[in-house]
BAMI-465320 format. One record per residue (C-alpha): residue number from 1; residue in three letters; x, y, z. Coordinates in Angstrom, 2 decimals, always signed. Layout:
<pts>
+-----+------+---------+---------+---------+
! pos ! code !      c1 !      c2 !      c3 !
+-----+------+---------+---------+---------+
! NUM !  ALA !       X !       Y !       Z !
...
+-----+------+---------+---------+---------+
</pts>
This chain:
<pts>
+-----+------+---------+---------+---------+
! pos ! code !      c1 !      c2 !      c3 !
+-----+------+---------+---------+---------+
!   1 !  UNK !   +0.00 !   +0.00 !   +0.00 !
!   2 !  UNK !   +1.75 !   +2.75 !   -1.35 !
!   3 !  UNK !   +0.37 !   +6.38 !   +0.36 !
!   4 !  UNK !   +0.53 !   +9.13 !   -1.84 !
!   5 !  UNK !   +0.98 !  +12.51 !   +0.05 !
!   6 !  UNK !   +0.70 !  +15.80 !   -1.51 !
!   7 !  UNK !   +2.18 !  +19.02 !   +0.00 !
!   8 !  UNK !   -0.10 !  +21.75 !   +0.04 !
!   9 !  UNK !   +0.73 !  +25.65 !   +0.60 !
!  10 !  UNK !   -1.96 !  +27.23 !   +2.42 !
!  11 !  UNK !   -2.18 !  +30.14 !   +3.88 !
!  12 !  UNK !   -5.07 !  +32.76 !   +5.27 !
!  13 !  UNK !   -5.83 !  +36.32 !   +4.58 !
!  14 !  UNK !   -7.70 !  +38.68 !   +6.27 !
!  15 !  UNK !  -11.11 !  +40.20 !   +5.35 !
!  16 !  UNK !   -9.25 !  +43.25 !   +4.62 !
!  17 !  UNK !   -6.47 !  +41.66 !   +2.37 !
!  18 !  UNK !   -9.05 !  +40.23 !   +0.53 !
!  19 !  UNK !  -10.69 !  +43.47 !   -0.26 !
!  20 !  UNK !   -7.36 !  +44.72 !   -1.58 !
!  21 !  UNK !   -6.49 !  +41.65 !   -3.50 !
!  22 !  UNK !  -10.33 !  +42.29 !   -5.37 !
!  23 !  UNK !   -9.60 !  +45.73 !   -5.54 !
!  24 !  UNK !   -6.44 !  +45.52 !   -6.80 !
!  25 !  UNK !   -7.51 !  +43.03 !   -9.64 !
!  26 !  UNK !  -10.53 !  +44.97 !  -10.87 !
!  27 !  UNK !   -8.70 !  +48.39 !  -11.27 !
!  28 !  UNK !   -6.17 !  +46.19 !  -13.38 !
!  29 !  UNK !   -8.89 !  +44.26 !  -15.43 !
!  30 !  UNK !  -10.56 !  +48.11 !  -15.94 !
!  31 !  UNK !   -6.88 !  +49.52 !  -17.14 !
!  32 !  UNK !   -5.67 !  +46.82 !  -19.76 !
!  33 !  UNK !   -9.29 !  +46.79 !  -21.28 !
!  34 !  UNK !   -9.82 !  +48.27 !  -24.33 !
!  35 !  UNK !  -12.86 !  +48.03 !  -27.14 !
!  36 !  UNK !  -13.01 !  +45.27 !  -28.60 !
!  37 !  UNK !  -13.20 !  +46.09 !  -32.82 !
!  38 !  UNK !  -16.58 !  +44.45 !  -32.98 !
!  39 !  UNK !  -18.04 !  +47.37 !  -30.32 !
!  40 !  UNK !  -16.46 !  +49.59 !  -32.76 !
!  41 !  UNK !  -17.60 !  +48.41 !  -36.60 !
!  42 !  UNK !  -21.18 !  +49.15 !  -38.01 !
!  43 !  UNK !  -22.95 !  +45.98 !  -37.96 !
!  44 !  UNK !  -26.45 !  +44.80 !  -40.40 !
!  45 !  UNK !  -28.36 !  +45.10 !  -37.18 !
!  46 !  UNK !  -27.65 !  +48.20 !  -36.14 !
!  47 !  UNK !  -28.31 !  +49.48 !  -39.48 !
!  48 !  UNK !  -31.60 !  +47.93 !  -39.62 !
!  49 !  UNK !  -32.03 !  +49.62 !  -36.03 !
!  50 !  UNK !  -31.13 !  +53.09 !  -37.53 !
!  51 !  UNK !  -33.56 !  +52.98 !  -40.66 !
!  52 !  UNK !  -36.51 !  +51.47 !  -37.74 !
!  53 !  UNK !  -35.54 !  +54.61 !  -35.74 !
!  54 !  UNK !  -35.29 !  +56.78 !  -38.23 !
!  55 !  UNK !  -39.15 !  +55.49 !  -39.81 !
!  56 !  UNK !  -40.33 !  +56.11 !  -36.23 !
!  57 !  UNK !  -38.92 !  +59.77 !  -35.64 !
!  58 !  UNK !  -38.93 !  +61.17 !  -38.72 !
!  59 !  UNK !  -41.87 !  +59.45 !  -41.19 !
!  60 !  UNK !  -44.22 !  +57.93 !  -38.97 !
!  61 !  UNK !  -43.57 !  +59.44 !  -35.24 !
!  62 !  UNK !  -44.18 !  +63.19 !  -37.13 !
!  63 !  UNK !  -47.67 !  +62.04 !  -38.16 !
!  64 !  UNK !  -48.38 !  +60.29 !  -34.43 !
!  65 !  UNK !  -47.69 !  +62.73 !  -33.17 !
!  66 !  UNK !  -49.47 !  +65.30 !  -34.82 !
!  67 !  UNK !  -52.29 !  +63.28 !  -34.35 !
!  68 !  UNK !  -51.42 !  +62.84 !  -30.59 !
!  69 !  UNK !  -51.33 !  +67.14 !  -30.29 !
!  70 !  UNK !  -54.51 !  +67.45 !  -31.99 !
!  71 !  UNK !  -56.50 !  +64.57 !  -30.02 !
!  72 !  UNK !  -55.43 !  +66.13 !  -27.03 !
!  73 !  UNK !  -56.02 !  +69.80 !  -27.99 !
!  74 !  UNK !  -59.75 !  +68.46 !  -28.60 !
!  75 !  UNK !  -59.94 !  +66.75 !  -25.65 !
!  76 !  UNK !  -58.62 !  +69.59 !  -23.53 !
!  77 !  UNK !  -61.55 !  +72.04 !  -25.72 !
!  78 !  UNK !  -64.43 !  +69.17 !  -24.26 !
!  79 !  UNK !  -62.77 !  +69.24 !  -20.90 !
!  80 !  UNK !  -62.08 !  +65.90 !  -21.01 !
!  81 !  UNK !  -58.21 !  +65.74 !  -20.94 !
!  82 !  UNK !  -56.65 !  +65.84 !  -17.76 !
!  83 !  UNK !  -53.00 !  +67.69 !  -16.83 !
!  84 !  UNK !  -51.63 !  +63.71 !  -16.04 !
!  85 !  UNK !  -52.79 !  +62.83 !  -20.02 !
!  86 !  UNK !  -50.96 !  +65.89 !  -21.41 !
!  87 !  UNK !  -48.01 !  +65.33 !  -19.69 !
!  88 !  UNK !  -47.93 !  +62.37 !  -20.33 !
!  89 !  UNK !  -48.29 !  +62.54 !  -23.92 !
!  90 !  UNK !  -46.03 !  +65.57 !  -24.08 !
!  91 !  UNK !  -43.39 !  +63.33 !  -22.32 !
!  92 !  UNK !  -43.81 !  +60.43 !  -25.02 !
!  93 !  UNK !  -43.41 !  +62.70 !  -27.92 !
!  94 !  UNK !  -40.15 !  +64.25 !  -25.78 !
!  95 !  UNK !  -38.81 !  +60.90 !  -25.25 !
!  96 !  UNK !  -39.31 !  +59.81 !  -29.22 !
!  97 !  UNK !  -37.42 !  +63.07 !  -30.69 !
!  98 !  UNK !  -35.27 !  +63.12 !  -28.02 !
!  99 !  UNK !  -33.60 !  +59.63 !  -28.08 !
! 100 !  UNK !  -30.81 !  +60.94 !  -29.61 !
! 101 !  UNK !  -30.14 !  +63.25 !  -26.75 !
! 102 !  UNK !  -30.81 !  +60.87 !  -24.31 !
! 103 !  UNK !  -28.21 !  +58.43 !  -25.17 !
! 104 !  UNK !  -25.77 !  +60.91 !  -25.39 !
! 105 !  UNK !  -26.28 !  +61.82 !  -22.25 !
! 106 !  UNK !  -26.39 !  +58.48 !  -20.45 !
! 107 !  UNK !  -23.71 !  +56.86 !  -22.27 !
! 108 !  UNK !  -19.77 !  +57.97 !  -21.24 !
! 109 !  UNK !  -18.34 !  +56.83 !  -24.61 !
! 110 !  UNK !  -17.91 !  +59.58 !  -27.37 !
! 111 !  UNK !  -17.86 !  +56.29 !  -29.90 !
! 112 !  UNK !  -21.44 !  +55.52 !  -28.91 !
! 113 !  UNK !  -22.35 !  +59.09 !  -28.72 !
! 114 !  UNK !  -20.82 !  +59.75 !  -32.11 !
! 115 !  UNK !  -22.69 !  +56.28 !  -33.59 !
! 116 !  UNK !  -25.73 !  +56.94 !  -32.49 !
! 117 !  UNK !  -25.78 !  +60.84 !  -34.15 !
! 118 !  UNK !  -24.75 !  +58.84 !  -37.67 !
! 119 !  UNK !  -27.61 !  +56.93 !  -37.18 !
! 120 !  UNK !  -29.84 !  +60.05 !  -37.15 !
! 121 !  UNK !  -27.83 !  +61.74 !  -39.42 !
! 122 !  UNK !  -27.61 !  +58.75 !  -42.02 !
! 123 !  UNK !  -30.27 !  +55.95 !  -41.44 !
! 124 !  UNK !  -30.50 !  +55.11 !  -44.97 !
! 125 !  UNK !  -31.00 !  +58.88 !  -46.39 !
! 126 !  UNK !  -34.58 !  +58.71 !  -44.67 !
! 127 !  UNK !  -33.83 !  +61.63 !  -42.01 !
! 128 !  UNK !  -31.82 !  +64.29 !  -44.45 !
! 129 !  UNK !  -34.65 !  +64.48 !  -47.14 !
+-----+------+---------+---------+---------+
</pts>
């Protein structure tokens, strides 16, 4: 009976070691990333995004909207609209034509900023007629 014995190194760190070890590691994981070229390259479905966006904003979300203004200027005229309808309808129509803001503001990378702009300014020629 031949016993096979392994030596094992062990050895114990504190809570606070720990914490630095994690810490340590994630500001080095954040510091050697970069973009990877596929964040970076227009892809098929972000073009078909763009021209769905762009059908939304420019041809069809100008004609909902309309329609949305004038249903709610008749309803306010009958006193049947109340201020929680128009604000909320003036929010949705805010929130439509201003996507393009909106990202820019809640996303940190000039890239995305700067993609998402192209798309407005370029989703298949249907924005810049």
């Amino acid at each position: 009976m031949n016993k096979k014995t392994t030596a094992a190194i062990t050895f114990e760190l504190s809570k606070e070691q720990r914490l630095a070890i994690g810490a340590l590691f994630t500001i080095g994981v954040y510091l050697l990333s970069k973009p990877s070229f596929a964040q970076l390259a227009p892809t098929v479905i972000g073009d078909i995004l763009c021209n769905a966006y762009g059908l939304i904003a420019i041809d069809i979300g100008r004609g909902l909207a309309t329609l949305a203004v004038v249903t709610l200027g008749i309803g306010a005229m009958l006193g049947r609209v109340t201020w929680g309808q128009a604000v909320t309808v003036g929010a949705g129509i805010g929130t439509v034509f201003g996507a393009v803001g909106i990202v820019g503001w809640l996303t940190t990378s000039i890239l995305s900023a700067a993609h998402a702009l192209s798309c407005v300014l370029g989703a298949g020629g249907m924005i810049l007629r």
